[in-house]
GUNUZA-211246 format. One record per residue (C-alpha): residue number from 1; residue in three letters; chain; z, y, x. Coordinates in nm, 3 decimals. Layout:
N
+-----+------+------+---------+---------+---------+
! pos ! code ! unit !      c3 !      c2 !      c1 !
+-----+------+------+---------+---------+---------+
! NUM !  ala !    A !       Z !       Y !       X !
...
+-----+------+------+---------+---------+---------+
% end
This chain:
184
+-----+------+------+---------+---------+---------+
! pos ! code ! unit !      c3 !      c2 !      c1 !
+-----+------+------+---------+---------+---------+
!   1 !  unk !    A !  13.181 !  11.712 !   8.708 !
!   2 !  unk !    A !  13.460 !  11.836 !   8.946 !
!   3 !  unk !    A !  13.715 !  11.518 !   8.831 !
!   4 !  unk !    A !  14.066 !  11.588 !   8.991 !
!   5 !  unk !    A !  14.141 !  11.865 !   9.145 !
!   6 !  unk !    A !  14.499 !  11.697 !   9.313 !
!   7 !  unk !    A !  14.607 !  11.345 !   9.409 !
!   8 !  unk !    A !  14.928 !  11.265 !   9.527 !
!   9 !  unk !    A !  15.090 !  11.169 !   9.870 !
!  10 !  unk !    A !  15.455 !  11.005 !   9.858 !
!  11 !  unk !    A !  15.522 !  11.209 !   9.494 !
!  12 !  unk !    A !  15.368 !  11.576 !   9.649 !
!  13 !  unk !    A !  15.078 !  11.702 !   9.502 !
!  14 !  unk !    A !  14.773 !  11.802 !   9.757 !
!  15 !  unk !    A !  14.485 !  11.947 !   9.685 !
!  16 !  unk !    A !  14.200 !  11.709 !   9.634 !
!  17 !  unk !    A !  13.877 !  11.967 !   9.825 !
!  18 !  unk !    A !  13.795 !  12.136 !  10.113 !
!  19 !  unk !    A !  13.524 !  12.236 !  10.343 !
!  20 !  unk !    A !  13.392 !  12.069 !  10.670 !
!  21 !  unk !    A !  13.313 !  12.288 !  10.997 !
!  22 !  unk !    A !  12.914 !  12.239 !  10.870 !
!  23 !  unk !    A !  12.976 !  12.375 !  10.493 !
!  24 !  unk !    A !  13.002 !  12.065 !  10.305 !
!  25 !  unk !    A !  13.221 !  12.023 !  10.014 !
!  26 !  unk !    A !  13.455 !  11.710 !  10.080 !
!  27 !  unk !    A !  13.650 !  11.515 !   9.839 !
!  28 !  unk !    A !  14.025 !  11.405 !   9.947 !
!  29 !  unk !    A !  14.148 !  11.160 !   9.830 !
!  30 !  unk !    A !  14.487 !  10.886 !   9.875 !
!  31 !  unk !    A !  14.243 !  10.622 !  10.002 !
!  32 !  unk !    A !  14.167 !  10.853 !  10.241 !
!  33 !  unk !    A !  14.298 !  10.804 !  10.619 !
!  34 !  unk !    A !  14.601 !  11.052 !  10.684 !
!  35 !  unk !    A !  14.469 !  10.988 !  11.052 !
!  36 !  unk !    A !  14.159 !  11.146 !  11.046 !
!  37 !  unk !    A !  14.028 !  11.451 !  11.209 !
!  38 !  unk !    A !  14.017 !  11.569 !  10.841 !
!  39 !  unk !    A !  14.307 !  11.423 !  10.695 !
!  40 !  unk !    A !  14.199 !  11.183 !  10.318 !
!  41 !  unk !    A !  13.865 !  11.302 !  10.374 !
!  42 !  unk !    A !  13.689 !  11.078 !  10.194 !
!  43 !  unk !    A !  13.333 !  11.193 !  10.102 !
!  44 !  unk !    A !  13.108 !  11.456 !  10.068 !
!  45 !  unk !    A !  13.092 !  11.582 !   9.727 !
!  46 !  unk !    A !  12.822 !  11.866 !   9.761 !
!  47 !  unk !    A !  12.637 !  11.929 !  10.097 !
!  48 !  unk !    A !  12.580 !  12.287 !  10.240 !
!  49 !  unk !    A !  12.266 !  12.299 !  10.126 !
!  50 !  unk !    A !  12.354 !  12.168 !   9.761 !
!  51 !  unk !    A !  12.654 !  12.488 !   9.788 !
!  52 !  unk !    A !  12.350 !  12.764 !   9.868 !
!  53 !  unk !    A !  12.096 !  12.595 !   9.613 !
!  54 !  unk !    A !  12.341 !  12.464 !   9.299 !
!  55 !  unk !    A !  12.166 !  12.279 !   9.047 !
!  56 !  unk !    A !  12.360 !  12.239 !   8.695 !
!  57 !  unk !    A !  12.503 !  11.913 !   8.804 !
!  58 !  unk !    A !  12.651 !  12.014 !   9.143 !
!  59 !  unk !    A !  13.000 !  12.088 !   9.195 !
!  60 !  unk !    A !  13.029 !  12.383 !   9.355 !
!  61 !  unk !    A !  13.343 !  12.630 !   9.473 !
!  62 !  unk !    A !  13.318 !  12.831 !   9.201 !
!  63 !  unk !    A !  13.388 !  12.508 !   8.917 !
!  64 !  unk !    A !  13.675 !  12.398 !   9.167 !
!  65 !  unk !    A !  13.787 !  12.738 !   9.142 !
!  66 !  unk !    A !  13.724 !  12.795 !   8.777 !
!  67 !  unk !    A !  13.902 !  12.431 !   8.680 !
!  68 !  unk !    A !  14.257 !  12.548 !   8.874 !
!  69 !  unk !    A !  14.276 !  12.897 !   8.677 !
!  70 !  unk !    A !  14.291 !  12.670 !   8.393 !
!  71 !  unk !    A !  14.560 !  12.464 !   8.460 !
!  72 !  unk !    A !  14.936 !  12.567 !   8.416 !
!  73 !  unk !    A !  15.042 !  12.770 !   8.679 !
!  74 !  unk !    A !  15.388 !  12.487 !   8.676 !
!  75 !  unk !    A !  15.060 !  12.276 !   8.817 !
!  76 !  unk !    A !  14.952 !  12.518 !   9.112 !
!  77 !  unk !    A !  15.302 !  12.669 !   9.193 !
!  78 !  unk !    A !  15.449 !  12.506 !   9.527 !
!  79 !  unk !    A !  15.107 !  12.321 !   9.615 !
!  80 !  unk !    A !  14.850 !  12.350 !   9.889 !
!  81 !  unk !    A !  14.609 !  12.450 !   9.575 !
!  82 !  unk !    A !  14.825 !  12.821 !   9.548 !
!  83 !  unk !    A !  14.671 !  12.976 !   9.847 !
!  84 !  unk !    A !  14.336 !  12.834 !   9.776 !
!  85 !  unk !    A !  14.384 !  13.023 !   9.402 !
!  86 !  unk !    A !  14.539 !  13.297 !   9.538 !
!  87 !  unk !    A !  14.218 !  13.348 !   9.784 !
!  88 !  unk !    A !  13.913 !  13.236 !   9.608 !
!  89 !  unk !    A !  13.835 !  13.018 !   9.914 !
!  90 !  unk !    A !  13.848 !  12.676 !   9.973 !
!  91 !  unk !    A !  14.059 !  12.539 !  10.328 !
!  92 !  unk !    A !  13.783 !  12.521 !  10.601 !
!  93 !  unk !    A !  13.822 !  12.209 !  10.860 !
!  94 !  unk !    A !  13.736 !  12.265 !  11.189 !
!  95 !  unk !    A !  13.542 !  11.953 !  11.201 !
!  96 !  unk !    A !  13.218 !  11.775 !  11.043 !
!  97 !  unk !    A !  13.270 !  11.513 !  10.835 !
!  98 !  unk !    A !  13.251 !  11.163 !  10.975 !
!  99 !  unk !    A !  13.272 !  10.871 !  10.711 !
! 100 !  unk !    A !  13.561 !  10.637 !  10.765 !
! 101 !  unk !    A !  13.433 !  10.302 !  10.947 !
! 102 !  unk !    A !  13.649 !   9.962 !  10.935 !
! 103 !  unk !    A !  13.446 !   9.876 !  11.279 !
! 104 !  unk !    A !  13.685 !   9.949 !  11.595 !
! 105 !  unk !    A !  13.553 !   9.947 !  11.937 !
! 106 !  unk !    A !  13.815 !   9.991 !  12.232 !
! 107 !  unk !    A !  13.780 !  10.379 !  12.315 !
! 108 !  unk !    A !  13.659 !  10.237 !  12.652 !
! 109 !  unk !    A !  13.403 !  10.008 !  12.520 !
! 110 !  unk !    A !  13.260 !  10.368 !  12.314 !
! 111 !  unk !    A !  13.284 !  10.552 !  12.646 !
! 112 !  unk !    A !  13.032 !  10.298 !  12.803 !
! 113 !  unk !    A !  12.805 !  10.338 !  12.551 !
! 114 !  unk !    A !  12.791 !  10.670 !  12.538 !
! 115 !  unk !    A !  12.746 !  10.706 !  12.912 !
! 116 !  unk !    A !  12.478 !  10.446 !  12.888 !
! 117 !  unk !    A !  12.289 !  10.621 !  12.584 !
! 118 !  unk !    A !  12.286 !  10.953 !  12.817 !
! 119 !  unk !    A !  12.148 !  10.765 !  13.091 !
! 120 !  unk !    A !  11.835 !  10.648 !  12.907 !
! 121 !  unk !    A !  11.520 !  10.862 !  12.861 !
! 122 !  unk !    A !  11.451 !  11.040 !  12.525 !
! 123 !  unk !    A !  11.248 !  10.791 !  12.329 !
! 124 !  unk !    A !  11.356 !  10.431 !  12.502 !
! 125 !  unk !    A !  11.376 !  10.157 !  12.295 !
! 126 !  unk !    A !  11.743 !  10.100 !  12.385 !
! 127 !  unk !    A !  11.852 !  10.459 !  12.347 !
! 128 !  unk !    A !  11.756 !  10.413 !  11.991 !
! 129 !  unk !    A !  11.929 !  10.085 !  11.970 !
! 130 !  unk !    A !  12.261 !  10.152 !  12.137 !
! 131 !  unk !    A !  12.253 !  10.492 !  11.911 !
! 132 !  unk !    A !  12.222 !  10.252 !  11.571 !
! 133 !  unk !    A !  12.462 !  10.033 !  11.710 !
! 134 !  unk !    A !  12.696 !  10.370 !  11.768 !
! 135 !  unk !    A !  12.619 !  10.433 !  11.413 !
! 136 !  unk !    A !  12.731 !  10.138 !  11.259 !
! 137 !  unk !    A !  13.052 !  10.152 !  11.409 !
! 138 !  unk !    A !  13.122 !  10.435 !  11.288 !
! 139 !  unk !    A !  13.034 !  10.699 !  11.571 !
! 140 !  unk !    A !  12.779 !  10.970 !  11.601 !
! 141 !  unk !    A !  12.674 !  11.296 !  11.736 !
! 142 !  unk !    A !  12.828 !  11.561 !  11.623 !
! 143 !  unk !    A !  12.599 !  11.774 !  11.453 !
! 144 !  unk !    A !  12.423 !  12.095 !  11.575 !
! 145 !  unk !    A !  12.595 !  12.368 !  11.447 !
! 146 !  unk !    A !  12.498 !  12.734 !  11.442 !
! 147 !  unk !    A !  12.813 !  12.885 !  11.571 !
! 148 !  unk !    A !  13.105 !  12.773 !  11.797 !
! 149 !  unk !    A !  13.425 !  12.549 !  11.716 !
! 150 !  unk !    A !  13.656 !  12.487 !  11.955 !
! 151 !  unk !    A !  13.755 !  12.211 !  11.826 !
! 152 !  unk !    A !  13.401 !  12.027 !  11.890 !
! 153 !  unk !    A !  13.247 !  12.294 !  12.191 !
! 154 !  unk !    A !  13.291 !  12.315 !  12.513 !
! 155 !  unk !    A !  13.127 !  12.683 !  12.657 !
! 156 !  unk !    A !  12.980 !  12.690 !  12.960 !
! 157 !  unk !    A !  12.814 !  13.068 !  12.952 !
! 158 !  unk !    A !  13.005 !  13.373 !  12.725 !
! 159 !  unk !    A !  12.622 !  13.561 !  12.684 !
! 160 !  unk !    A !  12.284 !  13.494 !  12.546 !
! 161 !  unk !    A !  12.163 !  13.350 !  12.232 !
! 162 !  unk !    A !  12.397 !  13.009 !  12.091 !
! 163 !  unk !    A !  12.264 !  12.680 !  12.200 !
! 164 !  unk !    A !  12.381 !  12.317 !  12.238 !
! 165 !  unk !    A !  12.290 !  12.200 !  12.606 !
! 166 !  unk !    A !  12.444 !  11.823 !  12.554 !
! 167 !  unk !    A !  12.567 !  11.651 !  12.243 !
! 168 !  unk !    A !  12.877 !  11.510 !  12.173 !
! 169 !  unk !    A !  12.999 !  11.191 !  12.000 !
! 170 !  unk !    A !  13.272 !  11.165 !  11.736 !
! 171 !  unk !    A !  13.428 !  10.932 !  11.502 !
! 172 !  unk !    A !  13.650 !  11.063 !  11.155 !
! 173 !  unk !    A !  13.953 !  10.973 !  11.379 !
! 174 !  unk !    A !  13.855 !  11.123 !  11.731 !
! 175 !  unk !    A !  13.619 !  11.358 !  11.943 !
! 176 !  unk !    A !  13.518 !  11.111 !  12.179 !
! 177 !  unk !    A !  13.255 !  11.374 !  12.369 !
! 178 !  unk !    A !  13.284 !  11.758 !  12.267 !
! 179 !  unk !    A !  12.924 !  11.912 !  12.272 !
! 180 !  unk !    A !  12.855 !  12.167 !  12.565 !
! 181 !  unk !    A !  12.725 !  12.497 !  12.401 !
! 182 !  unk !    A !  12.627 !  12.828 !  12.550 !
! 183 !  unk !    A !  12.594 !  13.164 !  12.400 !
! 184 !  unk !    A !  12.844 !  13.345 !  12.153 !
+-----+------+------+---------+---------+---------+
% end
């Protein structure tokens, strides 16, 4: 069931869906944080994979888009949802989607860890700890996309076939560590 397809900020209207920078559908919401690298982000309705495989039960772009042509245009008129109508697309963010965390580390406590976690070898037993720990507070890699954001990448060669060479660390609020990519 899509559910609302608005909520409302200080009496405006916004639109209550867009996409992340890996495909998945994300519900916005009030309760959301206005702070975060996707701004009320508040869940992931329908993953990318969920989007290119529906089954009857997922919400999808097409029911999002299919619920607004049904409302009164007095609805749509004036809101973030009229360009979304008027295009047949949903906003893209130029992010993944981190869940909000209540946990807050100093930004220089998350630095050390990070450093710490690259200095261990692949399959140490407190890599994997100091990663879970990450995790629970609210911080984790950002994920392996298949094409570059600038937002999350750093380049390092212009040529040759796309590839992450380090990972990078993020929280909803921040990009603590962009990822260093190669390739187009």
């Amino acid at each position: 069931m899509v559910g609302d397809v608005f909520f409302k900020i200080g009496g405006t209207s916004r639109f209550a869906f867009c996409l992340d920078a890996t495909g998945n559908l994300l519900r916005l919401s009030a309760s959301g944080r206005p702070d975060s690298l996707i701004p009320y982000a508040v869940s992931v309705e329908s993953t990318a994979m969920d989007l290119r495989h529906p089954r009857p039960w997922t919400v999808t772009v097409a029911k999002i888009l299919e619920r607004l042509q049904f409302l009164p245009s007095s609805l749509i008129t004036g809101t973030d949802a009229e360009p979304v109508l008027a295009s047949s697309s949903l906003p893209q963010a130029n992010y993944p989607f981190v869940p909000p965390s209540q946990f807050s580390d100093s930004d220089e406590e998350i630095e050390k860890a990070i450093h710490m976690w690259e200095g261990l070898a692949d399959g140490d037993e407190l890599k994997t700890k100091i990663e879970a720990a990450m995790l629970a507070s609210g911080l984790c890699r950002i994920p392996r996309l298949a094409s570059y954001f600038e937002a999350i990448h750093i380049k390092t060669k212009p040529s040759g076939d796309f590839a992450v060479i380090s990972d990078g660390w993020m929280s909803c609020s921040k990009i603590y560590r962009r990822s260093v990519v190669r390739g187009v």
